[in-house]
Biopython code that builds the backbone (N, CA, C, O; Angstrom):
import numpy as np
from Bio.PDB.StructureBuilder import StructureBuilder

atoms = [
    (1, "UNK", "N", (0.855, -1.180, 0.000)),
    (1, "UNK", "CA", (0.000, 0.000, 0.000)),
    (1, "UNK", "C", (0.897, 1.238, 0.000)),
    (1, "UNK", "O", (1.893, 1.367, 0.711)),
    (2, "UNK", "N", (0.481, 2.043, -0.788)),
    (2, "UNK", "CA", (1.610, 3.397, -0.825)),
    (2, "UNK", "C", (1.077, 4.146, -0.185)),
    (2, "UNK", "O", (-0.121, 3.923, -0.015)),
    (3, "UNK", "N", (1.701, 5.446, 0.514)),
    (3, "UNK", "CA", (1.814, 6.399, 1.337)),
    (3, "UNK", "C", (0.572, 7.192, 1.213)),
    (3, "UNK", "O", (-0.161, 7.496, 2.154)),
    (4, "UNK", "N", (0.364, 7.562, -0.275)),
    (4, "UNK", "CA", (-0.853, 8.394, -0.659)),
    (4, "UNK", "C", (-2.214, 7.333, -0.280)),
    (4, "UNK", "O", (-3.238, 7.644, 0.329)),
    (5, "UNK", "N", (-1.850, 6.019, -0.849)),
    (5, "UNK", "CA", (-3.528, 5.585, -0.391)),
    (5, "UNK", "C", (-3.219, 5.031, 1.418)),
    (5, "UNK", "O", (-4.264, 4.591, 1.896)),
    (6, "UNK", "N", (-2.577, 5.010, 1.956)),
    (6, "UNK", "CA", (-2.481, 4.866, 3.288)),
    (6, "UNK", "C", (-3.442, 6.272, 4.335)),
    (6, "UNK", "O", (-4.303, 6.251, 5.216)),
    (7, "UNK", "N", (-2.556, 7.507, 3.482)),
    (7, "UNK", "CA", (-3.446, 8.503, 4.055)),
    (7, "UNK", "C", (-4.178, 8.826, 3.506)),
    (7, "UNK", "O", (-4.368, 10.032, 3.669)),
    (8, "UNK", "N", (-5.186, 8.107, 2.432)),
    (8, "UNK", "CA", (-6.377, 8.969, 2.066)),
    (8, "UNK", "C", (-7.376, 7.628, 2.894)),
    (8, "UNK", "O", (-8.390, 7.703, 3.589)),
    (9, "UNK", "N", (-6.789, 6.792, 2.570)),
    (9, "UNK", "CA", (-7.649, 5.772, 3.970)),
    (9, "UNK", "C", (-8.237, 6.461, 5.361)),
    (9, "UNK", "O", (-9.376, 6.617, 5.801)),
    (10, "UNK", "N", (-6.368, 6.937, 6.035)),
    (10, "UNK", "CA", (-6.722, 7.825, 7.217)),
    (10, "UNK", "C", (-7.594, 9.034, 7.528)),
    (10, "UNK", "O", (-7.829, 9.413, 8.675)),
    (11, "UNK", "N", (-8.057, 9.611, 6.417)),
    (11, "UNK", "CA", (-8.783, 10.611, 5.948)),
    (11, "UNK", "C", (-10.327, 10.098, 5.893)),
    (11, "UNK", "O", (-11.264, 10.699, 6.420)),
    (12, "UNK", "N", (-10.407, 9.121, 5.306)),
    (12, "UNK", "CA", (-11.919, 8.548, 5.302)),
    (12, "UNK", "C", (-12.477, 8.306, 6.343)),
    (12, "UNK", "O", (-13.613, 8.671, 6.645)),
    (13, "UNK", "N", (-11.546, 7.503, 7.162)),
    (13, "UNK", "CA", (-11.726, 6.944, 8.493)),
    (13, "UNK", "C", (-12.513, 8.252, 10.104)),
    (13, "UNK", "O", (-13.309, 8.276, 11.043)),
    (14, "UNK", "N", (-11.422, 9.129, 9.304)),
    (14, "UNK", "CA", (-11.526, 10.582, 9.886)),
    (14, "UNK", "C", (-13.132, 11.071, 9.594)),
    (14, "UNK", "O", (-14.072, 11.204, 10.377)),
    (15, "UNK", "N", (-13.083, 11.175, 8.865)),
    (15, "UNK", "CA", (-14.666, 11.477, 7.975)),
    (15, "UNK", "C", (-15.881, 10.732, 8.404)),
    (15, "UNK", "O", (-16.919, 11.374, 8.559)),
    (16, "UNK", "N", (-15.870, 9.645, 8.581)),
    (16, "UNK", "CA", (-16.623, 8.346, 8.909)),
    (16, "UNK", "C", (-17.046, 8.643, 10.461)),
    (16, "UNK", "O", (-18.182, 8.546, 10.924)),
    (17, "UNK", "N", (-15.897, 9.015, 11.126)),
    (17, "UNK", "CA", (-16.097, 9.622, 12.729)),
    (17, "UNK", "C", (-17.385, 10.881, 12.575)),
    (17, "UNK", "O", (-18.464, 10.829, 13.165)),
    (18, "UNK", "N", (-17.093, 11.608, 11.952)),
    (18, "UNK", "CA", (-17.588, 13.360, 11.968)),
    (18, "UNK", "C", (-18.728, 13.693, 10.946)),
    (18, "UNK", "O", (-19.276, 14.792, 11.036)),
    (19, "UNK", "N", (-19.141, 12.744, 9.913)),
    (19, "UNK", "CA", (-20.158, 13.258, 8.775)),
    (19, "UNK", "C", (-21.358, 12.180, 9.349)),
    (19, "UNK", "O", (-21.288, 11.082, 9.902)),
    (20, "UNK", "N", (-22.235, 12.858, 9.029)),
    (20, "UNK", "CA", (-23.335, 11.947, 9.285)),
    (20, "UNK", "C", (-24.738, 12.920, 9.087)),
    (20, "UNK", "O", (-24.920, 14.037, 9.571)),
    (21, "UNK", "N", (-25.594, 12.191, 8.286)),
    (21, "UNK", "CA", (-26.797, 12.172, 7.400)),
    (21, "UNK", "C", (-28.185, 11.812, 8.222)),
    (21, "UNK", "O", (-28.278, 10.732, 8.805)),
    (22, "UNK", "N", (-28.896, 12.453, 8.230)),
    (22, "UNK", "CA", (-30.189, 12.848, 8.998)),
    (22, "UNK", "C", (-31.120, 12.110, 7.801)),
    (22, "UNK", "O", (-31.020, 12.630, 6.690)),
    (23, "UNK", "N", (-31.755, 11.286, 7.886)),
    (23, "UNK", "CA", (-32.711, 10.730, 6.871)),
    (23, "UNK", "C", (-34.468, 10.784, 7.221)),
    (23, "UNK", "O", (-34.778, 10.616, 8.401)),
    (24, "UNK", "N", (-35.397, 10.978, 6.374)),
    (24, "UNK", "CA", (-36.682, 11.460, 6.746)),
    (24, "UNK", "C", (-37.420, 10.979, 5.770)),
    (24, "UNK", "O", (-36.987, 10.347, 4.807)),
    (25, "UNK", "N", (-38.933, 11.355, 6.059)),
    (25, "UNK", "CA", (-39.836, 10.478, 5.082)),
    (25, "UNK", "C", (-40.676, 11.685, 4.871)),
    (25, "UNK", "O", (-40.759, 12.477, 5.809)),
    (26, "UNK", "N", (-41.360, 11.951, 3.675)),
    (26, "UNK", "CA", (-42.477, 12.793, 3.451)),
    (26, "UNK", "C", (-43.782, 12.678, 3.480)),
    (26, "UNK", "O", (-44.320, 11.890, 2.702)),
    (27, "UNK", "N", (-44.459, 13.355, 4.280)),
    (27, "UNK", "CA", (-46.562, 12.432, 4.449)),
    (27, "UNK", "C", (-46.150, 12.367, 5.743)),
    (27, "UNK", "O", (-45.461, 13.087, 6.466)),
    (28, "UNK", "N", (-46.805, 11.206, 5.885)),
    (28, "UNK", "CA", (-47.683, 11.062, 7.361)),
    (28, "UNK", "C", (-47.137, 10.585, 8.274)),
    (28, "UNK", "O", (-47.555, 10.672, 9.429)),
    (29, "UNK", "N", (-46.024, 9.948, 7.901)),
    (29, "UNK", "CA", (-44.562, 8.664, 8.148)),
    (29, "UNK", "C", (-44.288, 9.643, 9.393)),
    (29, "UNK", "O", (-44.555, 10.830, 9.210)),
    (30, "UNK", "N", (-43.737, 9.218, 10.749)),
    (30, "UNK", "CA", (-42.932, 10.312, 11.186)),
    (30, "UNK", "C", (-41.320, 10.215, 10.923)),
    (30, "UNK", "O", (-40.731, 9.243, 10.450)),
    (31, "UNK", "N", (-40.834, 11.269, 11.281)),
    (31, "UNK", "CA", (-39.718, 11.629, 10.899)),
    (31, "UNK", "C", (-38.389, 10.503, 11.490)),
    (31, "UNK", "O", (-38.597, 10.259, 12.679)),
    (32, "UNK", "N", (-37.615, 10.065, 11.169)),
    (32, "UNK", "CA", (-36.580, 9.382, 11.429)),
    (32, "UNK", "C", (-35.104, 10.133, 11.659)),
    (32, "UNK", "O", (-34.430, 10.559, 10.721)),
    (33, "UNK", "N", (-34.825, 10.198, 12.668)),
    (33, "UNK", "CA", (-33.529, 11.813, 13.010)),
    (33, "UNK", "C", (-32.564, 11.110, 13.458)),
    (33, "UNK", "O", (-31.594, 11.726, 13.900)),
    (34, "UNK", "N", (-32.552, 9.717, 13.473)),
    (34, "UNK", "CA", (-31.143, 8.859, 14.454)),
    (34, "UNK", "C", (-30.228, 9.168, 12.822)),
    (34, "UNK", "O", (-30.740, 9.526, 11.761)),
    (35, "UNK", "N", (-29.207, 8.970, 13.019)),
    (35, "UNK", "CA", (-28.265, 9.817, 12.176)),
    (35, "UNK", "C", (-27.970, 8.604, 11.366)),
    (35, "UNK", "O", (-28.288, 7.498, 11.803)),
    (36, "UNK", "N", (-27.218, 8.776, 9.886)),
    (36, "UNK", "CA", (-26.983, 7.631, 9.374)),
    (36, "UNK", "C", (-25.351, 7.963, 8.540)),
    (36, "UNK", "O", (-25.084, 8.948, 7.852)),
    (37, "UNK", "N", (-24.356, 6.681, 8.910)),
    (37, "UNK", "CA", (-23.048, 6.869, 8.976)),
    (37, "UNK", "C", (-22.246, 5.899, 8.322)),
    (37, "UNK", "O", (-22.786, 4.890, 7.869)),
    (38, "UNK", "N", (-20.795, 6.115, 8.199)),
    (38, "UNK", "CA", (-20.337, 5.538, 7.211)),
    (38, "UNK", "C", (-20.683, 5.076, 5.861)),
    (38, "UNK", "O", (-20.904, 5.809, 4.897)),
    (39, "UNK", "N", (-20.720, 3.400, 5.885)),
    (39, "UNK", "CA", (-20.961, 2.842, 4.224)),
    (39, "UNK", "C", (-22.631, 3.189, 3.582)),
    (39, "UNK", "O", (-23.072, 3.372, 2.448)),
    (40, "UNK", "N", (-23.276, 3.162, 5.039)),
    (40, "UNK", "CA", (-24.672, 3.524, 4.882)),
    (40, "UNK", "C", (-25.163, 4.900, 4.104)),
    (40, "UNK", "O", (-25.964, 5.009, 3.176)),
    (41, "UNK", "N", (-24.375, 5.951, 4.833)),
    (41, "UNK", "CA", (-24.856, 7.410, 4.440)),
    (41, "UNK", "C", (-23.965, 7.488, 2.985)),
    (41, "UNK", "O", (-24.409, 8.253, 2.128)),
    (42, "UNK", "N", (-23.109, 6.959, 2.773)),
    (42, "UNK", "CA", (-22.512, 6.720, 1.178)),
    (42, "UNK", "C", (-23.463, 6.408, -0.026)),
    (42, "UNK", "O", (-23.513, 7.008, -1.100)),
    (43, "UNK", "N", (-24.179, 5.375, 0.375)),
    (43, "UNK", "CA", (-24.910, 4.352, -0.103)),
    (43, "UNK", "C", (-26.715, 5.544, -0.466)),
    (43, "UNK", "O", (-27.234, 5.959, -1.502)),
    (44, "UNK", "N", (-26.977, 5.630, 0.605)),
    (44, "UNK", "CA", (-28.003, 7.385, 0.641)),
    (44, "UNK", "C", (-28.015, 8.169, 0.006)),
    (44, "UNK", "O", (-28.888, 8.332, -0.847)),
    (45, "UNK", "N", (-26.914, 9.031, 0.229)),
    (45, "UNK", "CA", (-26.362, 10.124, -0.867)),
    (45, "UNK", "C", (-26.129, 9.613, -2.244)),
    (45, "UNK", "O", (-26.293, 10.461, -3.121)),
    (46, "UNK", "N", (-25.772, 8.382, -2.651)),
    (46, "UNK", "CA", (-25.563, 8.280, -3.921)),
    (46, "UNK", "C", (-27.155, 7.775, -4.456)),
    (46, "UNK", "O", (-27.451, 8.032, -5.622)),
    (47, "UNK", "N", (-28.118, 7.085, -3.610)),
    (47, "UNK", "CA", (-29.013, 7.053, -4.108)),
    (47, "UNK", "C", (-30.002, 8.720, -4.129)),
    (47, "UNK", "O", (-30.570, 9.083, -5.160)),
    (48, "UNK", "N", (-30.030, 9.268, -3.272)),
    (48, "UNK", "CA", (-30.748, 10.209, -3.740)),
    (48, "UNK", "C", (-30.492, 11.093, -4.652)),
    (48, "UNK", "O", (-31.355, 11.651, -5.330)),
    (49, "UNK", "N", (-28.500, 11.402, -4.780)),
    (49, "UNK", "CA", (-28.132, 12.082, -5.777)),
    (49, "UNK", "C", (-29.089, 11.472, -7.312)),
    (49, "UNK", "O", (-29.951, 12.105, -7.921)),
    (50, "UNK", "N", (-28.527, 9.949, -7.642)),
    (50, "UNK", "CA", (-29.121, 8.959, -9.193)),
    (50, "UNK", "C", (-30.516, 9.473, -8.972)),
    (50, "UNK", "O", (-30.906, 9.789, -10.096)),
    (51, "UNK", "N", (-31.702, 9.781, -7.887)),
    (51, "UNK", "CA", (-33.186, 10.082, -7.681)),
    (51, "UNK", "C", (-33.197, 11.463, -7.978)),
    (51, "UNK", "O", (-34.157, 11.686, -8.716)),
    (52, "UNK", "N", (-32.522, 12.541, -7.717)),
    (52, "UNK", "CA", (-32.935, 13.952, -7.879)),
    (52, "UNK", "C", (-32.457, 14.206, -9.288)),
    (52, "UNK", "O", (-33.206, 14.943, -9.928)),
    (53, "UNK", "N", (-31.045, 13.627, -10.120)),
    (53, "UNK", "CA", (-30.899, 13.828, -11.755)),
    (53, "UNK", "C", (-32.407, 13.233, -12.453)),
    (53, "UNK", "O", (-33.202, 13.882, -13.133)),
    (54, "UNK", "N", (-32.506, 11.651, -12.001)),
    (54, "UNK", "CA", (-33.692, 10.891, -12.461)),
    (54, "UNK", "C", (-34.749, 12.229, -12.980)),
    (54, "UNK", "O", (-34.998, 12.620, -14.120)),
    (55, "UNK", "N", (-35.308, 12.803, -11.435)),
    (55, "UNK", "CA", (-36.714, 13.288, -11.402)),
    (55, "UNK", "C", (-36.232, 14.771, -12.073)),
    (55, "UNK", "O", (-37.137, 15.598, -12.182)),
    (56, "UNK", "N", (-35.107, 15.107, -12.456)),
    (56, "UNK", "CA", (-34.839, 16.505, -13.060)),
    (56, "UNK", "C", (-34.753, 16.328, -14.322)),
    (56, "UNK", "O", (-34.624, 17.415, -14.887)),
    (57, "UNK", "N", (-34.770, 15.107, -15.313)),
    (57, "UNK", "CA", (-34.814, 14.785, -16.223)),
    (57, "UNK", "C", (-33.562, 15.211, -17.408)),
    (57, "UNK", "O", (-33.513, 15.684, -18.544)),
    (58, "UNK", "N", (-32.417, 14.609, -16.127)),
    (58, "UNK", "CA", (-31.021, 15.537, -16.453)),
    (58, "UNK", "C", (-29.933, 14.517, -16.619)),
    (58, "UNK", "O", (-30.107, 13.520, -15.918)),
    (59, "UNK", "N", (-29.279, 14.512, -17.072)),
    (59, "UNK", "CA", (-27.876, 13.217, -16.822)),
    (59, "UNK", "C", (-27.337, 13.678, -15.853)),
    (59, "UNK", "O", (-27.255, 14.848, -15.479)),
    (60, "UNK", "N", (-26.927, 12.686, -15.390)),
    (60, "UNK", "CA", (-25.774, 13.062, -13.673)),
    (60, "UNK", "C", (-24.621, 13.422, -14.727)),
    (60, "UNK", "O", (-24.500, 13.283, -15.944)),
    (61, "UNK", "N", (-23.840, 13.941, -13.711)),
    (61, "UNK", "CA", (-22.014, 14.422, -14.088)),
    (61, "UNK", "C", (-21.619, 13.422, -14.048)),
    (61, "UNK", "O", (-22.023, 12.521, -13.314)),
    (62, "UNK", "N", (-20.226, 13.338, -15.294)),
    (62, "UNK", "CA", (-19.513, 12.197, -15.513)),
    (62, "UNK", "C", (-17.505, 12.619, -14.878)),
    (62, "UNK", "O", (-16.423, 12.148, -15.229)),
    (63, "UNK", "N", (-17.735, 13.244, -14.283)),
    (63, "UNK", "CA", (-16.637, 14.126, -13.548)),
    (63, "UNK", "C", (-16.232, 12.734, -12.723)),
    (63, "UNK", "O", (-16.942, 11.881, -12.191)),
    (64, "UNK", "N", (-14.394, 12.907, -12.877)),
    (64, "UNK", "CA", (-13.864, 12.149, -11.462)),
    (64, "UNK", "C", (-13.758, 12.667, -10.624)),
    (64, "UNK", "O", (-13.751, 13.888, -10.784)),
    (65, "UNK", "N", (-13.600, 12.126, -9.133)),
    (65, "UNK", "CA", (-13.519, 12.081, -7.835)),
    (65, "UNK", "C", (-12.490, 13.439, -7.914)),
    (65, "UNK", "O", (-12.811, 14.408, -7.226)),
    (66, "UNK", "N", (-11.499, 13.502, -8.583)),
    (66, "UNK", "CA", (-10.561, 14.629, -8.204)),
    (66, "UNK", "C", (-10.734, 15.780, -8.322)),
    (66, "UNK", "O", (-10.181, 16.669, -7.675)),
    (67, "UNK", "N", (-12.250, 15.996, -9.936)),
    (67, "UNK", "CA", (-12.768, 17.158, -10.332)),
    (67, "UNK", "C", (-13.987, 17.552, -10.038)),
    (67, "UNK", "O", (-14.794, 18.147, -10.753)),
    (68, "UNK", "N", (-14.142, 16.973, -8.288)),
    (68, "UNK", "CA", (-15.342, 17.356, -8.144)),
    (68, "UNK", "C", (-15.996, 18.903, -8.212)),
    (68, "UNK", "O", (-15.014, 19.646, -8.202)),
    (69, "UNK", "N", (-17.026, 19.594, -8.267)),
    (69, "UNK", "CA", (-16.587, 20.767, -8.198)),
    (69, "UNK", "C", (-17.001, 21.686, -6.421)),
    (69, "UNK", "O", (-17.341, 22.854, -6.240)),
    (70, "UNK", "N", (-16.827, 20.806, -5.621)),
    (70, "UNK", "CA", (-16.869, 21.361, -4.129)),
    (70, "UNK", "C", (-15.493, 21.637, -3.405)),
    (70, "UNK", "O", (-14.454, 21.138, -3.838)),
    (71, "UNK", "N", (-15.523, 22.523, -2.183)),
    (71, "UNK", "CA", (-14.327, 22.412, -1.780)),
    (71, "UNK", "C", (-14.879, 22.127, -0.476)),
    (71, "UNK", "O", (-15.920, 22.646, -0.074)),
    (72, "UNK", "N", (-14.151, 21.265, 0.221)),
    (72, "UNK", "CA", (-14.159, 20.821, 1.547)),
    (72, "UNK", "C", (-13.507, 21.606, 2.365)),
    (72, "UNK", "O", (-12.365, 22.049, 2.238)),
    (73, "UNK", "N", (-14.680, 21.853, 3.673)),
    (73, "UNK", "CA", (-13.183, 23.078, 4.633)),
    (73, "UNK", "C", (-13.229, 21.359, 5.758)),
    (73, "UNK", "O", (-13.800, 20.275, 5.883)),
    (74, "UNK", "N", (-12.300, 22.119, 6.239)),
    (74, "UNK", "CA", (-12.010, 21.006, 7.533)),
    (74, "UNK", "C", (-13.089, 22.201, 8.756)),
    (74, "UNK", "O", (-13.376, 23.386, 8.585)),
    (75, "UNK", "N", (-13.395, 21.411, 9.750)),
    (75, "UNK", "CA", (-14.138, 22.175, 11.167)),
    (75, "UNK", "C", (-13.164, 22.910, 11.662)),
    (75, "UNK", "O", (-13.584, 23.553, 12.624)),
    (76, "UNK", "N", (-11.739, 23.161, 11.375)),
    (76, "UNK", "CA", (-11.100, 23.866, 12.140)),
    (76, "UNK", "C", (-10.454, 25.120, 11.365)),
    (76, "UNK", "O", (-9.687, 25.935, 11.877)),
    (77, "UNK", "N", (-10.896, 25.120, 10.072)),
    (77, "UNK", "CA", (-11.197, 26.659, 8.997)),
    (77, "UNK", "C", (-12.649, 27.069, 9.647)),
    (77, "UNK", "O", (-12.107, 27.828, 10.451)),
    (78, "UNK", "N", (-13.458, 27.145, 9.835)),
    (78, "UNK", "CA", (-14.765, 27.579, 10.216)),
    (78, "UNK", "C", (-14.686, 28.816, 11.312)),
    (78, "UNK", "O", (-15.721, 29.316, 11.753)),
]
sb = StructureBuilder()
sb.init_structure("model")
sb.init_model(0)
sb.init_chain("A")
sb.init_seg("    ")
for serial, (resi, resn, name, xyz) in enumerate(atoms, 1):
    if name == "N":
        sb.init_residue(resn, " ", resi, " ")
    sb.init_atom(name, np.array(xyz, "f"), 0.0, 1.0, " ", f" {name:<3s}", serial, name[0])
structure = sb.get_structure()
């Protein structure tokens, strides 16, 4: 394993601690607020991202991981 994917591992891992996804239902359902993390909230986000292009009647971006176009601050720029 090389140095670069060693610490982008350590980085995920980091991430996995601190991000976490609030999931909910619309109607009558009540709301669901226990938080949802790691492989799970991955798995979420990529489905609702493929659901909101779907219902916009748009192609998703074919952009790599490196060109995403967001910038990440860390909590300790804030």
């Amino acid at each position: 394993m090389t140095h670069e994917e060693l610490a982008r591992r350590e980085r995920a891992a980091r991430r996995a601690e601190t991000v976490s996804i609030h999931k909910g239902r619309l109607g009558d359902a009540p709301i669901d607020f226990s938080p949802v993390k790691g492989a799970a909230a991955i798995s979420l986000s990529t489905r609702l991202t493929r659901e909101s292009f779907s219902l916009a009647r748009t192609e998703a971006p074919e952009y790599r991981r490196d060109e995403i176009p967001v910038r990440f601050v860390s909590r300790s720029q804030r």
